[in-house]
N, CA, C and O atoms as a GROMACS GRO file, in nm:
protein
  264
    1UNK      N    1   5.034   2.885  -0.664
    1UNK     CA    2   4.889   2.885  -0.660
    1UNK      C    3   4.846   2.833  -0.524
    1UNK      O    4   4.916   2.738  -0.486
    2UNK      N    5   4.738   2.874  -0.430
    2UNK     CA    6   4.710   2.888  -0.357
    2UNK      C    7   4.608   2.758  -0.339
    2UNK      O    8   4.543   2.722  -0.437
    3UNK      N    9   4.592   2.688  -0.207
    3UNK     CA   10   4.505   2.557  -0.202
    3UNK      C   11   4.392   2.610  -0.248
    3UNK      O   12   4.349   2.572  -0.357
    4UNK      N   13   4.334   2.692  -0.184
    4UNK     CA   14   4.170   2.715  -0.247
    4UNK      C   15   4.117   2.772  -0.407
    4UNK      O   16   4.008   2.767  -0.464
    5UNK      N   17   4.267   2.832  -0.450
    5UNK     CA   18   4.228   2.852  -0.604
    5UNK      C   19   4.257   2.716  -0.672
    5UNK      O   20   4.202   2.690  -0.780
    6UNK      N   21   4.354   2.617  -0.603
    6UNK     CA   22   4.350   2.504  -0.716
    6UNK      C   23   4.258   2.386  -0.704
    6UNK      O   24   4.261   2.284  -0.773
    7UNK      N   25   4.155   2.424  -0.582
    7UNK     CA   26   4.033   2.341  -0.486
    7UNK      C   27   3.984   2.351  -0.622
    7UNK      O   28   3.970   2.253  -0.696
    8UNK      N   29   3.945   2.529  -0.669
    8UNK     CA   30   3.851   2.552  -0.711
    8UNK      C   31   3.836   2.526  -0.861
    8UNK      O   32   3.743   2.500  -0.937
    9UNK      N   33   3.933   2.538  -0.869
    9UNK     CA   34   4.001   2.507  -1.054
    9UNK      C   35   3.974   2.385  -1.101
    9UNK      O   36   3.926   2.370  -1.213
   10UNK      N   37   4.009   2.260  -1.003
   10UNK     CA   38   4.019   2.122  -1.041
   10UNK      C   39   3.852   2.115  -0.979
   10UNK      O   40   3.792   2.048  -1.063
   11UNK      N   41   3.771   2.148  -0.887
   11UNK     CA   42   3.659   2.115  -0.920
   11UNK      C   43   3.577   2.148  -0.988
   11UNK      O   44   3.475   2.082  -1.003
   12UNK      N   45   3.599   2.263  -1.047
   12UNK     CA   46   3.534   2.314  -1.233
   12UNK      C   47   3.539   2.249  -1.314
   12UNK      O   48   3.440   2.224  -1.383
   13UNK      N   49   3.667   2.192  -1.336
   13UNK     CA   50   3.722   2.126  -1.465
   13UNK      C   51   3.685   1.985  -1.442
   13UNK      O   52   3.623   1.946  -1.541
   14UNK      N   53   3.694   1.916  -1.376
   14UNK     CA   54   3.682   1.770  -1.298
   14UNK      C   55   3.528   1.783  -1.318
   14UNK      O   56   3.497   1.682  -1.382
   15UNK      N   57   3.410   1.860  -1.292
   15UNK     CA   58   3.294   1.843  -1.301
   15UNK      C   59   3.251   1.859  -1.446
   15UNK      O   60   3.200   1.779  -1.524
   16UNK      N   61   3.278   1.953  -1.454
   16UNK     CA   62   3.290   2.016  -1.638
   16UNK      C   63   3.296   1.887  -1.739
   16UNK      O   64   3.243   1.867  -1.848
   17UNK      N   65   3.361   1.830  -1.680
   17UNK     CA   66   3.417   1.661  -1.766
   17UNK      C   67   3.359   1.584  -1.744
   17UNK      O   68   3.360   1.490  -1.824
   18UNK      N   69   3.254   1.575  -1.602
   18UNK     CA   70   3.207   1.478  -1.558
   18UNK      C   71   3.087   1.521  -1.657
   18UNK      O   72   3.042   1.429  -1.725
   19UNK      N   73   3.033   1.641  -1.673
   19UNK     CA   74   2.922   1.686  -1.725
   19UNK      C   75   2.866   1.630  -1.870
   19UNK      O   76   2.756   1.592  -1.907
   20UNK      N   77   3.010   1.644  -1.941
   20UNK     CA   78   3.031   1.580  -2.130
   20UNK      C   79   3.038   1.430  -2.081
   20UNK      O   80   2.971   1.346  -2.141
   21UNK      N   81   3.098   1.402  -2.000
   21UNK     CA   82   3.095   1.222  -2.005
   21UNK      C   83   3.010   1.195  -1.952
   21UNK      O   84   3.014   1.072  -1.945
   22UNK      N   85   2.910   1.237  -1.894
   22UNK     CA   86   2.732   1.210  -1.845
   22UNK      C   87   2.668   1.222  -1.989
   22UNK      O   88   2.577   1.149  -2.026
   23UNK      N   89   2.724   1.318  -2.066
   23UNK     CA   90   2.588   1.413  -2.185
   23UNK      C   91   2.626   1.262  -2.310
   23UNK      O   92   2.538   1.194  -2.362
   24UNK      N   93   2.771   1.242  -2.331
   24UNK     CA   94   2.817   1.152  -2.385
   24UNK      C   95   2.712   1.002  -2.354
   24UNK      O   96   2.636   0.950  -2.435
   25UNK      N   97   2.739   0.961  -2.219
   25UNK     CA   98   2.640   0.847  -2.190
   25UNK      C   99   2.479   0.826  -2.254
   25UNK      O  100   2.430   0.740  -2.327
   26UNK      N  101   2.414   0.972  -2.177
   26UNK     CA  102   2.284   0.959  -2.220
   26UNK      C  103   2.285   0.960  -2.365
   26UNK      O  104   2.182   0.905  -2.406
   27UNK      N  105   2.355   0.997  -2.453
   27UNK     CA  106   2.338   1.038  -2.650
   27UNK      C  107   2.369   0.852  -2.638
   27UNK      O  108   2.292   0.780  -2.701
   28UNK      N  109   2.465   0.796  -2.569
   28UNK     CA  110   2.489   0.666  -2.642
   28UNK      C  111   2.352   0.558  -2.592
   28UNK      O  112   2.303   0.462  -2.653
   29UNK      N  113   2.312   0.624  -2.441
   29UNK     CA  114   2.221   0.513  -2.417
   29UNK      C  115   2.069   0.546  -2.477
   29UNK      O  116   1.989   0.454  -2.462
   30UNK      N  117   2.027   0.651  -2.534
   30UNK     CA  118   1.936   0.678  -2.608
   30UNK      C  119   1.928   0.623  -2.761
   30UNK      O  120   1.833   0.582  -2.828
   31UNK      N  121   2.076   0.640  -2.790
   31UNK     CA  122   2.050   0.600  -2.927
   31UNK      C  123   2.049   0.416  -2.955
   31UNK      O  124   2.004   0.347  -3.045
   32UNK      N  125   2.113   0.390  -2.844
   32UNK     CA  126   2.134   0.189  -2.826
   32UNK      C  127   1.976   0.163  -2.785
   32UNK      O  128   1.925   0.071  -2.849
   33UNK      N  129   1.890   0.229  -2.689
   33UNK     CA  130   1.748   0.202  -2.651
   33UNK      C  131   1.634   0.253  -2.748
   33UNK      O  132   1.515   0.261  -2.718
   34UNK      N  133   1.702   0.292  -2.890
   34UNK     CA  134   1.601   0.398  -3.004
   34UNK      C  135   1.496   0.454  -2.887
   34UNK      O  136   1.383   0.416  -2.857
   35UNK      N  137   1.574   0.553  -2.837
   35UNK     CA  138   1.435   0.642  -2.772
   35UNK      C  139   1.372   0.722  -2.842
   35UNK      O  140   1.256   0.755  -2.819
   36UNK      N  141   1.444   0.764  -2.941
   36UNK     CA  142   1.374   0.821  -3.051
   36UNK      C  143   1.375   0.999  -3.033
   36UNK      O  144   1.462   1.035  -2.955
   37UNK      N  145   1.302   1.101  -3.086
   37UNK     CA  146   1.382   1.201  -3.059
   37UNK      C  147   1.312   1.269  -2.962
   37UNK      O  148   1.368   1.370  -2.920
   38UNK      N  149   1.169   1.232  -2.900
   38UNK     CA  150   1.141   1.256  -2.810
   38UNK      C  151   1.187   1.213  -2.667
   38UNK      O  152   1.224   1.288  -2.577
   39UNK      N  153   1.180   1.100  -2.664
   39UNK     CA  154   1.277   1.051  -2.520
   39UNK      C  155   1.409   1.079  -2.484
   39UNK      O  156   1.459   1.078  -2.372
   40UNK      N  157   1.470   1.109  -2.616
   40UNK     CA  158   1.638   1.144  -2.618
   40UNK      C  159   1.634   1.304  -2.557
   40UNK      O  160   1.726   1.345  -2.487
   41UNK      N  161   1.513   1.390  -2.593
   41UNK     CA  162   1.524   1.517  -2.512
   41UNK      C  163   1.448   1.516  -2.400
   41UNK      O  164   1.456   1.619  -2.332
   42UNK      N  165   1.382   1.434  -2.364
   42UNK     CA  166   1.337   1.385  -2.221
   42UNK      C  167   1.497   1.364  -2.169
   42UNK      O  168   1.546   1.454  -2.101
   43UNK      N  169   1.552   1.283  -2.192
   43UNK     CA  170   1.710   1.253  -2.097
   43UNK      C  171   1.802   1.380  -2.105
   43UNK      O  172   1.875   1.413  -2.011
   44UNK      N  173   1.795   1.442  -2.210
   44UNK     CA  174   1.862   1.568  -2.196
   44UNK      C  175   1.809   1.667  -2.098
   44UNK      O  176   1.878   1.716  -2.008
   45UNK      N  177   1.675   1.694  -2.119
   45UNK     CA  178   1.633   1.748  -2.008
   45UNK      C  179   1.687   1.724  -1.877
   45UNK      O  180   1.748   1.804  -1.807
   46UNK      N  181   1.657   1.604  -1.854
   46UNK     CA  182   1.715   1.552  -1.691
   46UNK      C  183   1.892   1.613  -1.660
   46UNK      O  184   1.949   1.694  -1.586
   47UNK      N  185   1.919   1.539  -1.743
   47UNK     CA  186   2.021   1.589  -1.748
   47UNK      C  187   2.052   1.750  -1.716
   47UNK      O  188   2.107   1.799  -1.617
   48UNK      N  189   2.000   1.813  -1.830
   48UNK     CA  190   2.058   1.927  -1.797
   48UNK      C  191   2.013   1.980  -1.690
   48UNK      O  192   2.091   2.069  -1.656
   49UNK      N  193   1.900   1.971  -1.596
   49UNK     CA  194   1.853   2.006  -1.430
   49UNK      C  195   1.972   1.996  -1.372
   49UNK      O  196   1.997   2.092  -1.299
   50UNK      N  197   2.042   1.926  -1.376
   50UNK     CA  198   2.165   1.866  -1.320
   50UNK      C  199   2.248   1.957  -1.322
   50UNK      O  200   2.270   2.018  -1.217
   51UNK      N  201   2.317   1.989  -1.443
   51UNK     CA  202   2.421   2.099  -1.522
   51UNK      C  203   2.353   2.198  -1.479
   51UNK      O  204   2.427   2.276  -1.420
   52UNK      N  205   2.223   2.239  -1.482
   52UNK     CA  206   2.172   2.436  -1.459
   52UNK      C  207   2.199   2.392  -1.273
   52UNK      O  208   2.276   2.478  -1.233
   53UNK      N  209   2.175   2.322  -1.189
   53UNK     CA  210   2.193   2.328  -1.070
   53UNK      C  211   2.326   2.359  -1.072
   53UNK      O  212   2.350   2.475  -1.038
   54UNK      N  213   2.438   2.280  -1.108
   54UNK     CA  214   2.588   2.305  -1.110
   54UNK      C  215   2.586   2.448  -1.144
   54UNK      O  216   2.605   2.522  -1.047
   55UNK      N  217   2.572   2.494  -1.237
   55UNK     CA  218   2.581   2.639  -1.275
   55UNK      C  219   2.512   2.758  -1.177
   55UNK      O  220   2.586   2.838  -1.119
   56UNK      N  221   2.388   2.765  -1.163
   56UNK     CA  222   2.342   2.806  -1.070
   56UNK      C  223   2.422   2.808  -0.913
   56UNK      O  224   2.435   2.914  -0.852
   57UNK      N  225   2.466   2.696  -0.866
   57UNK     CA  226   2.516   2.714  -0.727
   57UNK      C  227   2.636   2.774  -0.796
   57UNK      O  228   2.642   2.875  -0.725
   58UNK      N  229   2.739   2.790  -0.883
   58UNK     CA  230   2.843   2.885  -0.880
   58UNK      C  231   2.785   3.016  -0.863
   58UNK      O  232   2.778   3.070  -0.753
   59UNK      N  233   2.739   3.075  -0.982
   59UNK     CA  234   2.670   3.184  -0.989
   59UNK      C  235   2.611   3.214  -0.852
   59UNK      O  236   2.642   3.333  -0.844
   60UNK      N  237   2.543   3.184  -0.731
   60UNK     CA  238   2.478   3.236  -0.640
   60UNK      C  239   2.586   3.266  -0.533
   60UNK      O  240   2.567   3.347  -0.442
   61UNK      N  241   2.728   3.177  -0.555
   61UNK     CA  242   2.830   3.157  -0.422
   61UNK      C  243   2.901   3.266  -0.480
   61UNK      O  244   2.950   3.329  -0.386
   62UNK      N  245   2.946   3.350  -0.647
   62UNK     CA  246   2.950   3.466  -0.660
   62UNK      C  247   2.915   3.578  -0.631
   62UNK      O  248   2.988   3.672  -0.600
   63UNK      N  249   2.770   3.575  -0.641
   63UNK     CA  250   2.698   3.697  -0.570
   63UNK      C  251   2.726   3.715  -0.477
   63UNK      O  252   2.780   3.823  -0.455
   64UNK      N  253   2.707   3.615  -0.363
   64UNK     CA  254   2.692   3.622  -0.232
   64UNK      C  255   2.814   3.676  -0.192
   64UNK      O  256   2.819   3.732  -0.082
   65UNK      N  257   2.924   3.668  -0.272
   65UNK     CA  258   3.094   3.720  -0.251
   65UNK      C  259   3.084   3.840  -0.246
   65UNK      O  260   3.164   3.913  -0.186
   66UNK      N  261   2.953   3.891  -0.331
   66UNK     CA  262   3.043   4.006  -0.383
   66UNK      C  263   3.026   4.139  -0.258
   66UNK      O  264   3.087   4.245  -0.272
   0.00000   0.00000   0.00000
């Protein structure tokens, strides 16, 4: 396997993980602060801006390949 396919592999997966152990945090620090079920999708929200940016910049560095 080639440096730039295993660049690319381990920073998918390595972020991918970072992504559930972020989503993990906010469910535990929402539910320890009773944000209740409105604030708990306020933090998800944030959150996921985060995750659609990650996704998004793959998707656009595809196109631009093609």
């Amino acid at each position: 396997m080639e440096t730039e396919a295993f660049e690319e592999l381990m920073t998918t997966l390595l972020v991918g993980g970072l992504i559930l152990f972020m989503g993990f945090i906010v469910w535990d620090l929402a539910k320890k602060s009773k944000a209740g079920r409105y604030g708990t999708a306020v933090l998800f929200f944030a959150l996921g801006l985060g995750v659609f940016g990650f996704i998004a910049k793959t998707i656009i560095i595809a196109i631009k390949g093609l």
